[in-house]
C-alpha positions as CSV (number, residue, x, y, z in Angstrom):
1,X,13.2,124.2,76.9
2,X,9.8,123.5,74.5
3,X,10.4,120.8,72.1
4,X,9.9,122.6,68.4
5,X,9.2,120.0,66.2
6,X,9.7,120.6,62.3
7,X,7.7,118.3,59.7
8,X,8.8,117.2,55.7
9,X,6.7,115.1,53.6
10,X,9.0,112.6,51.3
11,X,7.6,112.2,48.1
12,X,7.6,109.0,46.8
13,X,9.3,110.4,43.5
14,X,11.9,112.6,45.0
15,X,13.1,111.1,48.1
16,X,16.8,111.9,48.1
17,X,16.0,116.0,47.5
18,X,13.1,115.8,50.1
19,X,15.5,114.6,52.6
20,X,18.1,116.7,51.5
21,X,15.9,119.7,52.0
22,X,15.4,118.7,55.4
23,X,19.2,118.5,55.8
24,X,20.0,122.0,54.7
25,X,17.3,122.7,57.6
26,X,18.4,121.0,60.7
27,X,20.4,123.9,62.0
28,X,16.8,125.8,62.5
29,X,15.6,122.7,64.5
30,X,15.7,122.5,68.3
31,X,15.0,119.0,69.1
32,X,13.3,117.1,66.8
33,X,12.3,116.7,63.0
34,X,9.9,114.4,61.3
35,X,9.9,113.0,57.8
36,X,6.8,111.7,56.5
37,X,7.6,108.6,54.5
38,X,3.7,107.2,53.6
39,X,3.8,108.2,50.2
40,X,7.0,106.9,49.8
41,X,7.0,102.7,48.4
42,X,10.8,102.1,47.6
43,X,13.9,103.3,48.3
44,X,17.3,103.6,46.2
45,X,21.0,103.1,47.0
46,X,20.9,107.7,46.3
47,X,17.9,108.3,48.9
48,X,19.6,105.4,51.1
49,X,23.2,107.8,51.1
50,X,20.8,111.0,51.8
51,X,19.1,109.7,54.7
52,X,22.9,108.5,56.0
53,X,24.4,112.4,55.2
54,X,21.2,113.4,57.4
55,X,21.8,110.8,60.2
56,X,25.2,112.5,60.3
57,X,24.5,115.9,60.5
58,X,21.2,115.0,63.1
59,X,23.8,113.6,65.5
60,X,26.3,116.2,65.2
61,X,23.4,118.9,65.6
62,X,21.9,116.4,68.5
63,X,18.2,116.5,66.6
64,X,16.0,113.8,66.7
65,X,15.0,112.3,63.3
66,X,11.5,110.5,63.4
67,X,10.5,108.9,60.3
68,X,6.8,108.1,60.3
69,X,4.6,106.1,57.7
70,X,7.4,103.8,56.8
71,X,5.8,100.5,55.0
72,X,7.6,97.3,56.0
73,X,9.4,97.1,53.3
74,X,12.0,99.9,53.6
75,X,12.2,99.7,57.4
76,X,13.5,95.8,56.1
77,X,15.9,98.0,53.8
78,X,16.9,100.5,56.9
79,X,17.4,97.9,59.0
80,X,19.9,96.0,56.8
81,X,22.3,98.6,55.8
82,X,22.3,99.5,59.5
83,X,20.4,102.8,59.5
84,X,17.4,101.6,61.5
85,X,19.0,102.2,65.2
86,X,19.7,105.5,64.0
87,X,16.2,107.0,63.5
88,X,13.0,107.1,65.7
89,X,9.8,105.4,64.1
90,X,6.4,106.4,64.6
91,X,3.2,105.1,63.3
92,X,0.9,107.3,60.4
93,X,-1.6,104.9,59.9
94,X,-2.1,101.3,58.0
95,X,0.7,99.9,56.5
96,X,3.0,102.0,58.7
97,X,5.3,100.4,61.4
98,X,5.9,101.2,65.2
99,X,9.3,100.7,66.7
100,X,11.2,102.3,69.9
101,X,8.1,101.6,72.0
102,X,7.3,98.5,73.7
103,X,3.8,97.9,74.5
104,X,2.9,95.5,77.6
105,X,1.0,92.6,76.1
106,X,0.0,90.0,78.6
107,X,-2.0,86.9,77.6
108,X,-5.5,86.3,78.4
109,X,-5.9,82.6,80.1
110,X,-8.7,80.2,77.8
111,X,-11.1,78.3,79.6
């Protein structure tokens, strides 16, 4: 089966309706949808209850959610009210975080 991806930008100003929008949209996805959150700086407790409702529904559906461009900041926020483990992050640029993927790092010996 091809993996058909479906993309949402999150405006910074109307987070909860963006991801509501992609909610109302997840039965049209095979395996995978991506919000874009680099325009987005801050987070409420209403976008914070949309992006549970969508967590929901993307594990009932068995989508993938991967949010990319998301600053520090409201990973921090994700990670506290325990939504972090339930999304995929990918990087989209400065200012944007990585997680899910190890990379091998080994340490270069000084002389």
């Amino acid at each position: 089966m091809s993996t058909i991806a479906e993309g949402f930008k999150i405006e910074g100003d109307r987070v909860a309706e963006c991801i509501h929008e992609a909610h109302m949209q997840l039965d049209t996805v095979c395996d995978q949808t991506t919000l874009d959150f680099s325009s987005v700086l801050r987070i409420t407790p209403r976008d914070l209850r949309a992006m549970e409702e969508l967590a929901d529904r993307a594990e009932n559906e068995s989508v993938k959610v991967v949010l990319c461009g998301v600053n520090v900041d409201i990973y921090k926020v994700l990670k506290l009210v325990k939504l972090a483990a339930r999304f995929s992050f990918a990087t989209n640029g400065a200012g944007s975080i990585e997680l899910g993927r190890e990379e091998n790092r080994h340490a270069e010996p000084t002389n």
